[in-house]
N, C-alpha and C positions, 0 to 999 in steps of 0.2 A: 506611524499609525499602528496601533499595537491591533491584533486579529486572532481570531481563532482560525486551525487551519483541518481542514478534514482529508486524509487522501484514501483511495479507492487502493482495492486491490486490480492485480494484472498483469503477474509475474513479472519477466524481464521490464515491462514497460515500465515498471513501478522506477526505475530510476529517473523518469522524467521528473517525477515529482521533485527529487530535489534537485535537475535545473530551476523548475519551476520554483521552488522556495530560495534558489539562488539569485534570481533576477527580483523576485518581490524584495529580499531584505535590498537589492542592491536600488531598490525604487523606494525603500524607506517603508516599507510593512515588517513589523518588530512580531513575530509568532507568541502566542503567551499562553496559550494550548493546544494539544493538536487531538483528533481524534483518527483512528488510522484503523484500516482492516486487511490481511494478507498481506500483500506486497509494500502497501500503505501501513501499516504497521512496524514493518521490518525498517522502513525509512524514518518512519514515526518515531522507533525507539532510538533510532543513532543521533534523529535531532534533537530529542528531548534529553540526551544524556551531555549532549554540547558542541558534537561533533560539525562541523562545516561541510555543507552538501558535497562542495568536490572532493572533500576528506575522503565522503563514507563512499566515493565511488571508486575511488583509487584500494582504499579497504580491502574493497569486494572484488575487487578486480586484482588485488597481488596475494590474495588466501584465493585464488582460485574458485570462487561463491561456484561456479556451472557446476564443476568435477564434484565439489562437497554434495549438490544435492544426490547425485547419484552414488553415492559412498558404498552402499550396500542394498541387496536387496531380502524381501522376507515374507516369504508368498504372493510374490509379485509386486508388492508393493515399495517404493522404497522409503526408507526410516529419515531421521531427524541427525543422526548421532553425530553425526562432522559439524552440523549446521550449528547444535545446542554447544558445543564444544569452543567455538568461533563463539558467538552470542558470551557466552561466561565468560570468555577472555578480554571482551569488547564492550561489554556493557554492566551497568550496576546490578546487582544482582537483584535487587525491589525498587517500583516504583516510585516512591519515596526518597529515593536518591536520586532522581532524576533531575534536572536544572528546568525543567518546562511541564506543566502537567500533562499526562498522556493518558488516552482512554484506546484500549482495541475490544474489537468483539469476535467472536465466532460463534460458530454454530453447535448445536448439541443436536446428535442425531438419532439421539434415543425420545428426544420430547419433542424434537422441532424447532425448539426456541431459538433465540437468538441471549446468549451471555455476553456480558461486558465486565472488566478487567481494568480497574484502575489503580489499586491498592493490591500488596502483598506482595509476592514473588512475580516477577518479570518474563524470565526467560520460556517457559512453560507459556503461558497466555500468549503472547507472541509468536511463537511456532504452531502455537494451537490456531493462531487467527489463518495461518498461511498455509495448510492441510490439506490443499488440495486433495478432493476427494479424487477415487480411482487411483491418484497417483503417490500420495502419501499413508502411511496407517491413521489413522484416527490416532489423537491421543487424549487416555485418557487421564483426569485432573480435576481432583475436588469432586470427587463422585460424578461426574459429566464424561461422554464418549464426545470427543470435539473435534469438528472441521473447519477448514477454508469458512472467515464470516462473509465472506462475497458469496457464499449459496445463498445466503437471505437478504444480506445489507451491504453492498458495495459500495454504498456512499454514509457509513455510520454519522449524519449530522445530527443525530438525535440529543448526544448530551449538553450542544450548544445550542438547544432552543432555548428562547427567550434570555439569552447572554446580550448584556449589553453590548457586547463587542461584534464587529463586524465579522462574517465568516466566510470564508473561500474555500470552495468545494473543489477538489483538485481531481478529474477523472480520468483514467487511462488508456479507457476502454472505447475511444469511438469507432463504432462500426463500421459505417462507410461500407462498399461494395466489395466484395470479393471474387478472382473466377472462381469456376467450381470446384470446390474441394474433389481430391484425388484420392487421397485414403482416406482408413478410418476413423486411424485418429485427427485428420485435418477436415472431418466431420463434428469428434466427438468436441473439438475444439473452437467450434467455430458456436457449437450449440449452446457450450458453456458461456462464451462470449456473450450470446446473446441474451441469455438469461441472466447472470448478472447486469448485461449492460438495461434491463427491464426495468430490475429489480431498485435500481440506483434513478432512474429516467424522473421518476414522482417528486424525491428527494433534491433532487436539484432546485427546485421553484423555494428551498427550506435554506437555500444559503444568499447569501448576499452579493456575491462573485461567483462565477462558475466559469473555472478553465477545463476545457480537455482539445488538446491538440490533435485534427485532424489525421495531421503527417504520422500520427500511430498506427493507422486502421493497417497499416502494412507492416507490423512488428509482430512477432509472433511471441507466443507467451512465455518460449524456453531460447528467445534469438540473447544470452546473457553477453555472450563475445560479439556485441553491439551496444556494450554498456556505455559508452564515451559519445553513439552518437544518438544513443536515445538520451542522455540527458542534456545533449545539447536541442534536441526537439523540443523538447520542455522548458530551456533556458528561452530560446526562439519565440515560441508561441507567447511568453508573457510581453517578451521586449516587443513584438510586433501589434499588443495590446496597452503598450507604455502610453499612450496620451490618455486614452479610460482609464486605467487604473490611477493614474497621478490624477486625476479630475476627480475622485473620490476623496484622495486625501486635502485636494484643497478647498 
């Protein structure tokens, strides 16, 4: 059953998505576009280039993805440059070359908007959807100052409305209970959480399947040396969802 697939940002958590894209093709859902933001992006683009979910985790997991995000810092904030580096080695260099159509968005935080990125140069849009604000610089691209697209859209299903094709919203973020945060930043992180996970909540009722795996709400957004067993949480949650899913395709 061929689908559109949309995934959410959520740092580290973002490699459930491709368990979760591993257990759908292994239950016979063929992906034929994806739409992705941040995290969901990053995974977005390895799929659409042709890569195999456990490929693109082993990937990230033997170039070190944790150490490259902290490469360097520059006024506090840290940059892209290991990241973009990795990405041009690893990926087409325009969308266009991609084998699956891909859309990401981000934020522009000089207008507010929300930009989407389906066409032209790859790498730049991509790292631009995953910009964590506070923790990465802005970058900017095509006259835009760009963030993380999860400040406004963590669940990008907008370019597959009204697509004939079935969509599955893939979300990373479930909140569930937390004890009290202890520092600041396991405030400032729990806030952003929230917020994206808001901002995504509406968008749900706008896809046709909607996974997000509980067994998350306990991953934190930089746990990346937990990459093998978030995506098997992701693999998990669909296979424990296998008799509804396969009752769609028949």
């Amino acid at each position: 059953m061929q689908v559109n697939l949309v995934l959410s940002g959520g740092g580290a958590r973002g490699f459930a998505h491709l368990g979760m894209v591993k257990a759908l093709i292994e239950l016979g859902f063929e992906p034929k576009a994806i739409s992705g933001t941040s995290a969901g992006a990053m995974a977005g683009a390895f799929l659409a280039a042709g890569y195999a979910p456990d490929e693109i985790v082993e990937l990230f997991i033997k170039n070190n993805f944790f150490k490259m995000l902290g490469g360097a810092f520059n006024k506090g904030l840290l940059n892209m440059d290991k990241m973009e580096t990795f990405f041009q080695s690893s990926l087409p260099s325009d969308f266009e070359s991609l084998k699956i159509p891909l859309n990401v968005n981000a934020t522009d935080i000089l207008t507010g908007e929300v930009v989407w990125f389906n066409a032209g140069l790859l790498i730049k849009p991509v790292l631009s959807s995953a910009s964590i604000p506070g923790l990465f610089k802005p970058i900017f691209y095509q006259n835009k100052l760009l963030v993380d697209g999860g400040v406004i859209n963590n669940l990008p299903v907008e370019p597959f409305v009204g697509s004939p094709l079935k969509t599955i919203g893939m979300h990373v973020n479930h909140v569930g209970v937390i004890r009290p945060p202890s520092t600041t930043w396991s405030v400032i992180e729990r806030v952003f959480e929230l917020g994206v996970y808001s901002n995504a909540e509406h968008r749900r009722k706008m896809c046709d399947i909607y996974l997000e795996p509980e067994a998350l709400s306990s991953i934190k957004i930089f746990d990346y040396q937990k990459a093998r067993s978030i995506y098997q949480i992701g693999y998990d949650h669909v296979m424990q969802r296998r008799d509804e899913l396969l009752s769609l395709i028949s």
